[in-house]
N, CA, C and O atoms as a GROMACS GRO file, in nm:
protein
  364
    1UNK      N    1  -0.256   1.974  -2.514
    1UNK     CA    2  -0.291   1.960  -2.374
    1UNK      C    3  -0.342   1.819  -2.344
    1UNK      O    4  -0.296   1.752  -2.252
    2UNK      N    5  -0.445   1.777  -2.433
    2UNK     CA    6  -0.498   1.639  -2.388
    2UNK      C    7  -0.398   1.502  -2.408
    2UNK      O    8  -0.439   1.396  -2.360
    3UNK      N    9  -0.284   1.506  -2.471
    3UNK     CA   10  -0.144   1.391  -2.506
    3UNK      C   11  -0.078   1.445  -2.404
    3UNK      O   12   0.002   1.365  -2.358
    4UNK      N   13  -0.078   1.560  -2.344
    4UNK     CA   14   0.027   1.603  -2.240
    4UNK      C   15  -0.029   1.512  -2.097
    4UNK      O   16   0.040   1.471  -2.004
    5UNK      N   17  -0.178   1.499  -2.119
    5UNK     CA   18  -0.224   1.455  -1.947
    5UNK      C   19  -0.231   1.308  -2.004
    5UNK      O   20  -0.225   1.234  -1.906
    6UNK      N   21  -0.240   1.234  -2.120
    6UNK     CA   22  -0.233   1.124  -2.160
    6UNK      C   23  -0.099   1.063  -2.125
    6UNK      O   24  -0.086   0.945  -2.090
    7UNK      N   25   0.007   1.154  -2.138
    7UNK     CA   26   0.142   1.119  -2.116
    7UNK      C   27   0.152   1.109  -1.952
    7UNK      O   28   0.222   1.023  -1.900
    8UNK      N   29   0.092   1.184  -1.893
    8UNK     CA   30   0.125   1.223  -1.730
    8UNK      C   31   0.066   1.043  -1.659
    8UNK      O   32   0.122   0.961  -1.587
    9UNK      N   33  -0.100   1.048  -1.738
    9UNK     CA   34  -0.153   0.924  -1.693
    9UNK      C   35  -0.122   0.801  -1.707
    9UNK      O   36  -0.186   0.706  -1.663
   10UNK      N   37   0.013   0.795  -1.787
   10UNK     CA   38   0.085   0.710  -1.857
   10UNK      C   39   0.188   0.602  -1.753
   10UNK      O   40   0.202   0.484  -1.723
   11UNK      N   41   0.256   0.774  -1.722
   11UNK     CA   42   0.377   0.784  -1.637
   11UNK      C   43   0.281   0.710  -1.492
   11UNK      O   44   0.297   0.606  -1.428
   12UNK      N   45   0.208   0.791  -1.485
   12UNK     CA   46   0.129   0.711  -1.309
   12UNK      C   47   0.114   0.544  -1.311
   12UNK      O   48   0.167   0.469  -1.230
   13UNK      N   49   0.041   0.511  -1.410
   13UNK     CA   50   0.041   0.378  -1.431
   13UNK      C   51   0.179   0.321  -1.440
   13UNK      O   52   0.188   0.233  -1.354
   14UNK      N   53   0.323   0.340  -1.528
   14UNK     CA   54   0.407   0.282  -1.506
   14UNK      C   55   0.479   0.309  -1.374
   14UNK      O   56   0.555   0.218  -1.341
   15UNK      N   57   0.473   0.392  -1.307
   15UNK     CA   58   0.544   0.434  -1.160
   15UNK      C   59   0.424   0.311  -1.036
   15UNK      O   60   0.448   0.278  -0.920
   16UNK      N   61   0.330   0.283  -1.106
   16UNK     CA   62   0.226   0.191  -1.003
   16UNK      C   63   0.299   0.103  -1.057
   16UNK      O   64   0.400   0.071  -0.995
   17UNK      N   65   0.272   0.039  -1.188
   17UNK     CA   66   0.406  -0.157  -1.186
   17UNK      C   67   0.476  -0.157  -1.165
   17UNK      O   68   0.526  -0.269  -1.161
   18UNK      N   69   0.557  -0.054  -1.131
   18UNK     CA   70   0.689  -0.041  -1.103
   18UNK      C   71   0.695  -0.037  -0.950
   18UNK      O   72   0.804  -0.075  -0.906
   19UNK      N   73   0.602   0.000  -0.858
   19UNK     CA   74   0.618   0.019  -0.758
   19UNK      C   75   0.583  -0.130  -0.707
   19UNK      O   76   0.675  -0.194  -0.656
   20UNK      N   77   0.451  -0.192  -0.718
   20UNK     CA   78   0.426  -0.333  -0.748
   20UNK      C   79   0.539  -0.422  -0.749
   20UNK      O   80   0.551  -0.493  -0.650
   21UNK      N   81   0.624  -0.432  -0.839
   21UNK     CA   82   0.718  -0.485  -0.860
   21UNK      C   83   0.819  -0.481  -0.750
   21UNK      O   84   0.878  -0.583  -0.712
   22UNK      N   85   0.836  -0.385  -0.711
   22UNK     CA   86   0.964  -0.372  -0.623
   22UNK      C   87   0.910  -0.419  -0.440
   22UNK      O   88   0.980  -0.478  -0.357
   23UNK      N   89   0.737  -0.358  -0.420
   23UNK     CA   90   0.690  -0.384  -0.322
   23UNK      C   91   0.676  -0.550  -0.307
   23UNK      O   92   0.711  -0.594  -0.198
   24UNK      N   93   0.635  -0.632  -0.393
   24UNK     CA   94   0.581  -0.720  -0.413
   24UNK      C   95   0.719  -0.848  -0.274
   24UNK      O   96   0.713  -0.901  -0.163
   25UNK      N   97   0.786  -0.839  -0.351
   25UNK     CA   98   0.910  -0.930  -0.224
   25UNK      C   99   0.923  -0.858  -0.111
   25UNK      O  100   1.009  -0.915  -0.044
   26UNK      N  101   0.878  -0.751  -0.046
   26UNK     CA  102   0.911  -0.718  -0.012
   26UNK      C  103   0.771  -0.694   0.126
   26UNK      O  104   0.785  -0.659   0.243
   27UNK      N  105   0.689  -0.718   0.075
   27UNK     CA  106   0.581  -0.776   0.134
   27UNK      C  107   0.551  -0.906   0.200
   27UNK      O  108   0.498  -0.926   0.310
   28UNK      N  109   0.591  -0.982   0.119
   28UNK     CA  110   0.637  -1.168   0.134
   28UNK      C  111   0.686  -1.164   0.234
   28UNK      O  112   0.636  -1.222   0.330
   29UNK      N  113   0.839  -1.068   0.248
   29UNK     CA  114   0.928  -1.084   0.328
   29UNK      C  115   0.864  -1.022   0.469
   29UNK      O  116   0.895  -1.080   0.572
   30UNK      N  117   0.779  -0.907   0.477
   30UNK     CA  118   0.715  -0.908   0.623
   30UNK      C  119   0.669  -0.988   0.641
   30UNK      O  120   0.719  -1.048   0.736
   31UNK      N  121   0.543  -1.060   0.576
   31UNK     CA  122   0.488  -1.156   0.622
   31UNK      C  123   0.506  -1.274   0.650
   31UNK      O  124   0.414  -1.346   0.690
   32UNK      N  125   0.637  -1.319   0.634
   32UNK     CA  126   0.686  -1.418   0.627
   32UNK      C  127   0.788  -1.415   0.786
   32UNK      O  128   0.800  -1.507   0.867
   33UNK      N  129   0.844  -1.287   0.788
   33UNK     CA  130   0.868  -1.298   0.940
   33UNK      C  131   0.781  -1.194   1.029
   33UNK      O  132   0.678  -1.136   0.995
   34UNK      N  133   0.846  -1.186   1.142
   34UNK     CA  134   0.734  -1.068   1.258
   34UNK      C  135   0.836  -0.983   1.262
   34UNK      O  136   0.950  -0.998   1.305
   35UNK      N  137   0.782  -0.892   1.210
   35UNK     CA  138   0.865  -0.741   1.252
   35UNK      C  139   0.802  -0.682   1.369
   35UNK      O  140   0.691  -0.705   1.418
   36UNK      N  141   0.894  -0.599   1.403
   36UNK     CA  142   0.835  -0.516   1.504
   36UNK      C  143   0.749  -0.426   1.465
   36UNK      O  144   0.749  -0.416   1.342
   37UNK      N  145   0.656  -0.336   1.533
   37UNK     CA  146   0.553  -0.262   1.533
   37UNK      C  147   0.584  -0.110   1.453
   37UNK      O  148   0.523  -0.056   1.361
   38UNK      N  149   0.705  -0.066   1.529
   38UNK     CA  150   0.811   0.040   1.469
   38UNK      C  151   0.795  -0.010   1.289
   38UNK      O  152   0.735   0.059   1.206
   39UNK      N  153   0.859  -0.138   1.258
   39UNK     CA  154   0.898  -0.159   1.141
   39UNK      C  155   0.765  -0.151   1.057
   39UNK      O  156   0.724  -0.087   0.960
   40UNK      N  157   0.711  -0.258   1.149
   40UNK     CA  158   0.554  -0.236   1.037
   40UNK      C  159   0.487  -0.069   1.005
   40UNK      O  160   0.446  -0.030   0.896
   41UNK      N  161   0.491  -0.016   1.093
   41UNK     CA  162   0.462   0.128   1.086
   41UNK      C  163   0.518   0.192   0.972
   41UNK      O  164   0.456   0.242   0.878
   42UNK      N  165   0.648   0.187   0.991
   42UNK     CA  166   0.716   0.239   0.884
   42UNK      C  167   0.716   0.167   0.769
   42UNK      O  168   0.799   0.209   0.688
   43UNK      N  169   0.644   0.062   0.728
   43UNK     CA  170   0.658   0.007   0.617
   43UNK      C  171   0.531   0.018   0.570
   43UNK      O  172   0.529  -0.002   0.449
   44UNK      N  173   0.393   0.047   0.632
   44UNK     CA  174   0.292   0.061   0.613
   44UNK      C  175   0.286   0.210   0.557
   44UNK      O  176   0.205   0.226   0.466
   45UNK      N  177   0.350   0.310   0.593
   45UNK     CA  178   0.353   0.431   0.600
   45UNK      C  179   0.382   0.435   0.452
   45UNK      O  180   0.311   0.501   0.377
   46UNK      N  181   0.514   0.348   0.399
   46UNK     CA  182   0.531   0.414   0.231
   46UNK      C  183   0.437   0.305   0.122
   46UNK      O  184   0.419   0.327   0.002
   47UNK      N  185   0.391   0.196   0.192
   47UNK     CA  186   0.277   0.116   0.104
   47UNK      C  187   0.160   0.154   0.083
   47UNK      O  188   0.085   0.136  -0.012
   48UNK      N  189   0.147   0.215   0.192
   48UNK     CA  190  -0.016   0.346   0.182
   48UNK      C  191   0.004   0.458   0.089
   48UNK      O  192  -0.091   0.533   0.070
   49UNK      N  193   0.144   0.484   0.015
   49UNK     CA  194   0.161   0.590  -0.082
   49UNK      C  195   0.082   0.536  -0.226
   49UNK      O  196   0.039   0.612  -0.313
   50UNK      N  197   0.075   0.407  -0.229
   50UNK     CA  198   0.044   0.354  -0.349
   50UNK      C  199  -0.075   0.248  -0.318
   50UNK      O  200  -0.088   0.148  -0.388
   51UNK      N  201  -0.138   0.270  -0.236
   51UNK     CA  202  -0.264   0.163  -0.191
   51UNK      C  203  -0.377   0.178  -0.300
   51UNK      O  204  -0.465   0.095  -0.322
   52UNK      N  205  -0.359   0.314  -0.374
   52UNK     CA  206  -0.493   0.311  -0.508
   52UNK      C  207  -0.515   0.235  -0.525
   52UNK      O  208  -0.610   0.176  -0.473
   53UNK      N  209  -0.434   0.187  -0.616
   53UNK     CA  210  -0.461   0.049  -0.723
   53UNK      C  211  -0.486  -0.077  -0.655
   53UNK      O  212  -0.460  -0.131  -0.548
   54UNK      N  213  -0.554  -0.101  -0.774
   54UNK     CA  214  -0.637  -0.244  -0.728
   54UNK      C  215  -0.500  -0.344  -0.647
   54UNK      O  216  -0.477  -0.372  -0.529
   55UNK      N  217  -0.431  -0.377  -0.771
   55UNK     CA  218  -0.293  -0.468  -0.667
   55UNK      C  219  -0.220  -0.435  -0.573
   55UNK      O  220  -0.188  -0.518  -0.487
   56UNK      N  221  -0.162  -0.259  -0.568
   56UNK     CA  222  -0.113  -0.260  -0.475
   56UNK      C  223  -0.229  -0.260  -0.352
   56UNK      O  224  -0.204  -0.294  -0.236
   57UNK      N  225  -0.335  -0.223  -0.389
   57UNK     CA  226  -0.412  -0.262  -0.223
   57UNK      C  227  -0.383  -0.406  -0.154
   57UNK      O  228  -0.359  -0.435  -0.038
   58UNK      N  229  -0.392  -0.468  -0.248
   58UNK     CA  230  -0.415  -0.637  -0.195
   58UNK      C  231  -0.257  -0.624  -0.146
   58UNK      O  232  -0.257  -0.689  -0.042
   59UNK      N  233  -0.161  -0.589  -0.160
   59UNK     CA  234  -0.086  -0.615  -0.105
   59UNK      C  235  -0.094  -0.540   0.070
   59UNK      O  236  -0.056  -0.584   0.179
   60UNK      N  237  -0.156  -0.423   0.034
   60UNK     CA  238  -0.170  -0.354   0.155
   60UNK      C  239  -0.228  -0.455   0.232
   60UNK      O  240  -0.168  -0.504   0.328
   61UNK      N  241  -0.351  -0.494   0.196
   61UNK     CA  242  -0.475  -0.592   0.284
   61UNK      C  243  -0.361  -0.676   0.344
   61UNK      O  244  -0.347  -0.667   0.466
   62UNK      N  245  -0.262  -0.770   0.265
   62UNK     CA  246  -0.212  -0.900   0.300
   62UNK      C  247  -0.141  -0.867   0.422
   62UNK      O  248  -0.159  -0.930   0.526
   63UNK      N  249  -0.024  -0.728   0.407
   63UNK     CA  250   0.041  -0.698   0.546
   63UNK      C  251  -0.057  -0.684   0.653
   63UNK      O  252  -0.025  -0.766   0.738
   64UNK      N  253  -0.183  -0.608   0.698
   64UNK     CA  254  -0.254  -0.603   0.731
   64UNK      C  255  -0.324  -0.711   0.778
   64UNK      O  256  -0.341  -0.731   0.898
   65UNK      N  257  -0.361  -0.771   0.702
   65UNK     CA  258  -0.426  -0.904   0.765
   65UNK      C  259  -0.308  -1.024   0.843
   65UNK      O  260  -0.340  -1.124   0.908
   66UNK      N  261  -0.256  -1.006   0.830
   66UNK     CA  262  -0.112  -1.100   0.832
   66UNK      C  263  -0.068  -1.036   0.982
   66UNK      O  264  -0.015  -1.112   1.063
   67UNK      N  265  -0.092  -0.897   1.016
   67UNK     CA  266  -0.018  -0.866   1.160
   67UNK      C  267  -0.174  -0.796   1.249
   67UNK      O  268  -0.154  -0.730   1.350
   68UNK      N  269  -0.323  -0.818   1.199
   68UNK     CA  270  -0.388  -0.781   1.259
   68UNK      C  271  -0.414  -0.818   1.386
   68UNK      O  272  -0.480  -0.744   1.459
   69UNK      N  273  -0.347  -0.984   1.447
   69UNK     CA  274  -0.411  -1.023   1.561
   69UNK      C  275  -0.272  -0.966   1.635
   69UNK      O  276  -0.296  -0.978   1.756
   70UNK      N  277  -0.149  -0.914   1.621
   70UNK     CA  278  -0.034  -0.906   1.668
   70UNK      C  279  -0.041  -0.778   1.716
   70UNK      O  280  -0.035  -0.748   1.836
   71UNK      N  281  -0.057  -0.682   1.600
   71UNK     CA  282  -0.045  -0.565   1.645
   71UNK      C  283  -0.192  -0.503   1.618
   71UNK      O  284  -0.203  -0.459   1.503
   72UNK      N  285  -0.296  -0.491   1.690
   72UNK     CA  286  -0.411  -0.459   1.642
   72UNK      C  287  -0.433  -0.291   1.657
   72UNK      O  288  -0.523  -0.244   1.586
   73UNK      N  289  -0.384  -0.230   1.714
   73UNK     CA  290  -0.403  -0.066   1.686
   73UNK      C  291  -0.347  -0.003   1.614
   73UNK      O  292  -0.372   0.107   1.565
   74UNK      N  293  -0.201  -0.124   1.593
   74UNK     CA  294  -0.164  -0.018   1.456
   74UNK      C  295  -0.200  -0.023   1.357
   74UNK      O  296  -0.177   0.060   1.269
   75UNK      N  297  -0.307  -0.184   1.343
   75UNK     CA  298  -0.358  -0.194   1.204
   75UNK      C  299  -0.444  -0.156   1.200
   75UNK      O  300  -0.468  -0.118   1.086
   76UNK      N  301  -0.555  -0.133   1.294
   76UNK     CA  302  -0.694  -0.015   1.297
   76UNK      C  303  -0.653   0.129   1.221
   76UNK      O  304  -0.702   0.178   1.119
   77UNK      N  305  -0.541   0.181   1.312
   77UNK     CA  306  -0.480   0.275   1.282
   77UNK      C  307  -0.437   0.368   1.116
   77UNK      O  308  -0.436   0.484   1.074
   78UNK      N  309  -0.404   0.225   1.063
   78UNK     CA  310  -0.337   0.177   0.914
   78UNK      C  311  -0.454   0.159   0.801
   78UNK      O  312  -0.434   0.192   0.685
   79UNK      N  313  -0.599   0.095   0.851
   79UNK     CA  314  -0.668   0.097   0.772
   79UNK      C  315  -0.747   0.227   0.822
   79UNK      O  316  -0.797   0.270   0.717
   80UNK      N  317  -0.772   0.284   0.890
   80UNK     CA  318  -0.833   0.410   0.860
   80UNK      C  319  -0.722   0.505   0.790
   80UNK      O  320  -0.781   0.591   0.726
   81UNK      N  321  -0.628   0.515   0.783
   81UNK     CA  322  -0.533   0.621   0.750
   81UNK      C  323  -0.595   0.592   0.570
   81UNK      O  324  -0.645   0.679   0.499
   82UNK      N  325  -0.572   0.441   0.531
   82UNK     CA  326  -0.626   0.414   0.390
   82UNK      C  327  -0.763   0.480   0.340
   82UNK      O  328  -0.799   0.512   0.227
   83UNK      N  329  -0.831   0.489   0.473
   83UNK     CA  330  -0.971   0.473   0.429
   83UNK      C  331  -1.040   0.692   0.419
   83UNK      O  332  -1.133   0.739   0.353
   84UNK      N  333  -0.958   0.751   0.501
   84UNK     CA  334  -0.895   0.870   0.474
   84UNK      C  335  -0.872   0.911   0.352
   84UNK      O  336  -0.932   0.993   0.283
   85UNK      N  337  -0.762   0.834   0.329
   85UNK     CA  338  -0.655   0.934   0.225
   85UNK      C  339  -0.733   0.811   0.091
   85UNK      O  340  -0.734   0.894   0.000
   86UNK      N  341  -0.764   0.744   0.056
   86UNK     CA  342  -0.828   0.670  -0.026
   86UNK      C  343  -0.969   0.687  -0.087
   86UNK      O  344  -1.018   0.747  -0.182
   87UNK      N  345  -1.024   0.583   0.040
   87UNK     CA  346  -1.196   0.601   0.002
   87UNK      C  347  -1.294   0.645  -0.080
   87UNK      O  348  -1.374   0.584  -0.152
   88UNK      N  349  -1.271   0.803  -0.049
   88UNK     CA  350  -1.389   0.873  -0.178
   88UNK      C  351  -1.286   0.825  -0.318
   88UNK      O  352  -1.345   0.797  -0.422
   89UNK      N  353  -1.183   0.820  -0.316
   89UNK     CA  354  -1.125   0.845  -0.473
   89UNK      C  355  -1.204   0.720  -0.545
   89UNK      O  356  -1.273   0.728  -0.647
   90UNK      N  357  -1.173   0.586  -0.454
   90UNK     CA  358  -1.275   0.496  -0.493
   90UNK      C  359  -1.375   0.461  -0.576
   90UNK      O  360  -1.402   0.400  -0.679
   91UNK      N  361  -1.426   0.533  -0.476
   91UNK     CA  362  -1.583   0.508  -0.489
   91UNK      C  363  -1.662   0.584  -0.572
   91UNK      O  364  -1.783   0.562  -0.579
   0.00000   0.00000   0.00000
């Protein structure tokens, strides 16, 4: 039982670098141009699946900070949804 949840905790950590990895350009690339509000939404929506971890947060923060003066309710919106579904696990 305890190598079985060792294995599971294994798998989570490689499905997080892995997700990292693939998010990572792909982040750049919002911030680098202005998407629409629609887009950010929906792109915020599957980056908040993986906001745990320490790196993928910072990537969360960067979209976030990067469209807060543009679109400001959806990013209010975006960091409470984090701060929800996140927070206590945290802390």
């Amino acid at each position: 039982m305890e190598e079985s949840i060792f294995q599971i905790a294994e798998q989570i950590n490689q499905l997080n670098k892995k997700a990292y990895d693939i998010y990572l350009p792909l982040v750049e690339d919002v911030c680098r141009r202005k998407v629409s509000e629609e887009e950010l939404s929906y792109f915020l929506d599957y980056l908040l699946d993986f906001a745990c971890g320490e790196k993928m947060l910072e990537l969360y923060k960067k979209v976030c900070r990067t469209y807060l003066y543009i679109y400001p309710s959806c990013i209010k919106s975006y960091i409470d949804a984090y701060r929800e579904m996140w927070e206590d696990e945290n802390e």
